[in-house]
N, C-alpha and C positions, 0 to 999 in steps of 0.2 A: 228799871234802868232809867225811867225818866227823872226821877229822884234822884240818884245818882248822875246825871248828864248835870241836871240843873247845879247842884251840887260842886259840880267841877266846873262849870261855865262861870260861878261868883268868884272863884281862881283858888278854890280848895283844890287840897291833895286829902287822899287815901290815908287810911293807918296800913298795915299789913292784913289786920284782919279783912278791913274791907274792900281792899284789892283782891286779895282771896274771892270773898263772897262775889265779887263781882263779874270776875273772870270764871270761875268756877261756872256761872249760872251761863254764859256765853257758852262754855265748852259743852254742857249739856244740852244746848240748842235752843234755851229759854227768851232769845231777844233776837229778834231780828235782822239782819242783814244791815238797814238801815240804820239800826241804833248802834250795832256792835262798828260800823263807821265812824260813827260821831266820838265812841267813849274812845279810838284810836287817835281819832282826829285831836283831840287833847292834847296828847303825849307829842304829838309834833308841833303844838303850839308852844310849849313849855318842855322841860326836861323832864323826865320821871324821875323822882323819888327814890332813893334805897328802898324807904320802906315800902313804895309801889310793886318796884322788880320782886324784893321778898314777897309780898303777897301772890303778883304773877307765877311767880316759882315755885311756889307751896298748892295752888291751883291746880296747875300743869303738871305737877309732881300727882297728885289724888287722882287725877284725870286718866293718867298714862297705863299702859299697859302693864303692872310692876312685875319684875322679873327676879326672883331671890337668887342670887348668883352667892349667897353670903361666903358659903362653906367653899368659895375660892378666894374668899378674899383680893379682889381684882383688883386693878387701878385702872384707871384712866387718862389718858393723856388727848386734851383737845382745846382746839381755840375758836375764836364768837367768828374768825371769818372778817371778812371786810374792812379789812386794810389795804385791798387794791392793789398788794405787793406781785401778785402771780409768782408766789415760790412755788419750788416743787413740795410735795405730799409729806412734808415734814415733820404732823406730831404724827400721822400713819406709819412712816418710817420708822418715828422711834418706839414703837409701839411693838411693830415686831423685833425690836432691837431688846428692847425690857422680855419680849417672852421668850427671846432666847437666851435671856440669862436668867430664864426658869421661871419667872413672875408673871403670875396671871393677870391677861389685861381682858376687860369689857369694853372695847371703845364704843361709845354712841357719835352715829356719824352721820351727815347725809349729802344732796348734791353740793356742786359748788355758791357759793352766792358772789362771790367778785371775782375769784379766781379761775382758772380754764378748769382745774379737777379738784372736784373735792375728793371726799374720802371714799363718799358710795361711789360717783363716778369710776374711780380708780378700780376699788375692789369688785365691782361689776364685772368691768372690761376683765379682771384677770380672773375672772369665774369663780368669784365667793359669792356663795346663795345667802339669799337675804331670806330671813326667817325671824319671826316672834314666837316659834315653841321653843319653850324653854329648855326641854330635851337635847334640840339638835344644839343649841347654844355650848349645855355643858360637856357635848359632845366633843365641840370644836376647842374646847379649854382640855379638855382632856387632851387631845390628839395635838396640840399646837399650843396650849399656855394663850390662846387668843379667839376671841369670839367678838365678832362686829352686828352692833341693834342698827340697821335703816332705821333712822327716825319716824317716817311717814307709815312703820306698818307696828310701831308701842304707840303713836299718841291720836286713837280715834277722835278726841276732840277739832283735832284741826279741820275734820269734816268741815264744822259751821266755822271755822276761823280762817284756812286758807283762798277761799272765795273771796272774802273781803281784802287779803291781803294782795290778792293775785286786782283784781279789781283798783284798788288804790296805787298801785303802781310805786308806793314809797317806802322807804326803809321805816320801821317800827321797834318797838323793844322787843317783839319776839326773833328781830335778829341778834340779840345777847342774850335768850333766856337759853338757846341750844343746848350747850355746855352745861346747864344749869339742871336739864332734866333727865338726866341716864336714869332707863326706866330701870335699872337694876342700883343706883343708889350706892354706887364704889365705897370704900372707906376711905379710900384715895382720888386724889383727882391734881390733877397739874393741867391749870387753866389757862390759855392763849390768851390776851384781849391786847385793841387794837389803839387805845387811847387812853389818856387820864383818867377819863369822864366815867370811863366804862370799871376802870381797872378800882376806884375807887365804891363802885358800887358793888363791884363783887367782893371786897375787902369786907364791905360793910354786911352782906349778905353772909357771909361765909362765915363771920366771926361771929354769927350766931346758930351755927350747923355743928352736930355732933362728927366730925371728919377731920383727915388729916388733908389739908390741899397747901398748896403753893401756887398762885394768882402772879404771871413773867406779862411783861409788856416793853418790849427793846424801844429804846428811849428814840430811836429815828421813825417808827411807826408800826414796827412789826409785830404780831399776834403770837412771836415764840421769841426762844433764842435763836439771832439771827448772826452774830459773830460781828454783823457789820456797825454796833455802839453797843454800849453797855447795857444791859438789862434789870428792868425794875421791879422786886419780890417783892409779894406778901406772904408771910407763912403764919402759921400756927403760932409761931416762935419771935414771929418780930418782922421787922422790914426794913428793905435793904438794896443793893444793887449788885450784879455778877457784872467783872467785866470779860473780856477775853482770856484775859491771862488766867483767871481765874481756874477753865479750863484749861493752859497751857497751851491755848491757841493764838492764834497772831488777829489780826481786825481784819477782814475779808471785806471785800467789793460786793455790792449788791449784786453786780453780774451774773455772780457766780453761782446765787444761789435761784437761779429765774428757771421757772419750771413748764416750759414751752409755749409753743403757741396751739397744743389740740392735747384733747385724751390719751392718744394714743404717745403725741411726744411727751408727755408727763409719765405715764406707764413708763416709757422706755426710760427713762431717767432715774426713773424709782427704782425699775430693775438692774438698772446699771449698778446701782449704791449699792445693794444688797448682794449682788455677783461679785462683787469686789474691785469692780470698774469705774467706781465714784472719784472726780478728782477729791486733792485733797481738803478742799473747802467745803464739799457738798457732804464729801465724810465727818468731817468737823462740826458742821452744823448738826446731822444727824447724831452723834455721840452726845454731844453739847446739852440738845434736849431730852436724849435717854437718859443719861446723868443725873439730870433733873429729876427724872421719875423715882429713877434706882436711889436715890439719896433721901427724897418722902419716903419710901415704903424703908431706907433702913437707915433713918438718922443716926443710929450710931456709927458710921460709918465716913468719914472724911470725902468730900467731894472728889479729889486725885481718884478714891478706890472704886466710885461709882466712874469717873470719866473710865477706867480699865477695864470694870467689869463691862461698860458697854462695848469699848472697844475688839474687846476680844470675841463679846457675840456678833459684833458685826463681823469682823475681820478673818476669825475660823468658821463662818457659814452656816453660825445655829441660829440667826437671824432669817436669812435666808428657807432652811429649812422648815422653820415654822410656817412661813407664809405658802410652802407648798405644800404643807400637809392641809391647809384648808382653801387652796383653787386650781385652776387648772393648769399652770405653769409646772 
């Protein structure tokens, strides 16, 4: 690590490889508390790299708990967090929205990091058991088309990494590597981020991954489709911008999509949506992002048929029902 500290202090960057090797040796508890400070303290002095995050991401990937979900072929649907917006639960949402229109989803998820609930938050409160055997996983895909990984119990390396970040008190790249490391490895992935900055480095990451994803960041600041500006795609296929209409929805007020001020008003909001008590903005946004998933996993398919298909699982209660086949509602 000293090699490497000095390395980065003359105002070098990493290749991927040796981002990899780098992080890799931290995740196995090989440097110090003190040094694994200093090779962070870097990245807040200067930007990271694409090829830095790839390497981080290929680490963190080796490291993780890995979970073969294959023979369901899942998708994922989630975003890096920290855009400070406080919506409510909205790639969770659409999450159960895609497996009740029968598509298997693995979300990887965990607390909140800007907003009042994340996803583990949520799903705690309404009594989804967090679990790393992989048994009760395909259990829960079985009985519901949905099975949720807690981050903190696939990625034992954090042991030696969350000390230092609890300790340092500042935001780092491992708040965008999140999304990046589902220890089950989707073929699918529909990815939130919250800026340019970010949304450009997942582009560049991704365009060198064997997967199908789609990389949305709503051009006023938000980590999904938000309804409230246009939103900015990367896919497989090209890049580009959805606007409202696009879905067939009108440009909605931030207002409307604000997702309380405690756990419990988030829950109730979430629950609302999926009971069928969602106004129609908060239904909107929710369809808007399912759409999105349902259109990766079947490009042949015209965006209108994905906005329907989601609609109709939200709206006849097979939405709904998946989420109570795995908690206690």
């Amino acid at each position: 690590m000293k090699a490497v500290l000095e390395y980065l202090f003359e105002g070098n960057t990493l290749t991927r490889q040796e981002a990899y090797d780098s992080l890799l040796k931290v995740g196995m508890g090989m440097h110090s508390e003190v040094e694994f400070a200093s090779f962070l303290t870097v990245f807040k002095m200067r930007p990271v790299t694409s090829e830095e995050l790839a390497g981080f991401r290929d680490a963190m990937a080796e490291l993780c708990l890995i979970t073969d979900l294959s023979a369901y072929d899942p998708i994922d649907v989630v975003g890096t967090g920290g855009d400070g917006k406080n919506t409510f639960n909205i790639s969770t949402i659409a999450c159960f929205i895609i497996a009740g229109a029968g598509i298997n989803v693995a979300k990887h998820g965990n607390y909140a990091v800007s907003s009042i609930s994340g996803s583990s938050n949520l799903l705690e409160l309404l009594g989804y058991s967090f679990s790393n055997d992989s048994e009760k996983l395909k259990n829960d895909l079985d009985k519901s088309n949905f099975c949720f990984m807690h981050a903190p119990l696939f990625h034992p390396a954090m042991k030696h990494i969350a000390p230092v970040r609890r300790a340092l008190k500042v935001q780092t790249f491992f708040n965008i590597l999140g999304p990046m490391i589902n220890p089950s490895s989707p073929r699918y992935q529909v990815l939130g981020v919250n800026n340019d900055e970010v949304f450009n480095h997942y582009k560049a990451v991704y365009e060198t991954l064997d997967m199908k994803y789609i990389i949305i960041n709503s051009t006023d600041g938000y980590d999904e489709v938000s309804l409230t500006a246009d939103t900015h795609f990367a896919a497989n296929e090209g890049e580009g911008y959805f606007s409202p209409a696009n879905f067939s929805f009108a440009l909605i007020n931030p207002e409307s999509i604000y997702g309380g001020d405690s756990i419990d008003q988030a829950a109730n909001i979430f629950l609302n949506i999926l009971k069928g008590k969602g106004t129609s903005d908060q239904n909107n946004v929710a369809i808007a992002n399912a759409s999105i998933g349902l259109n990766l996993y079947f490009p042949e398919k015209e965006l209108g048929e994905c906005v329907d298909m989601a609609s109709e699982s939200l709206y006849s209660g097979k939405a709904l029902d998946k989420l109570k086949a795995v908690t206690n509602i």
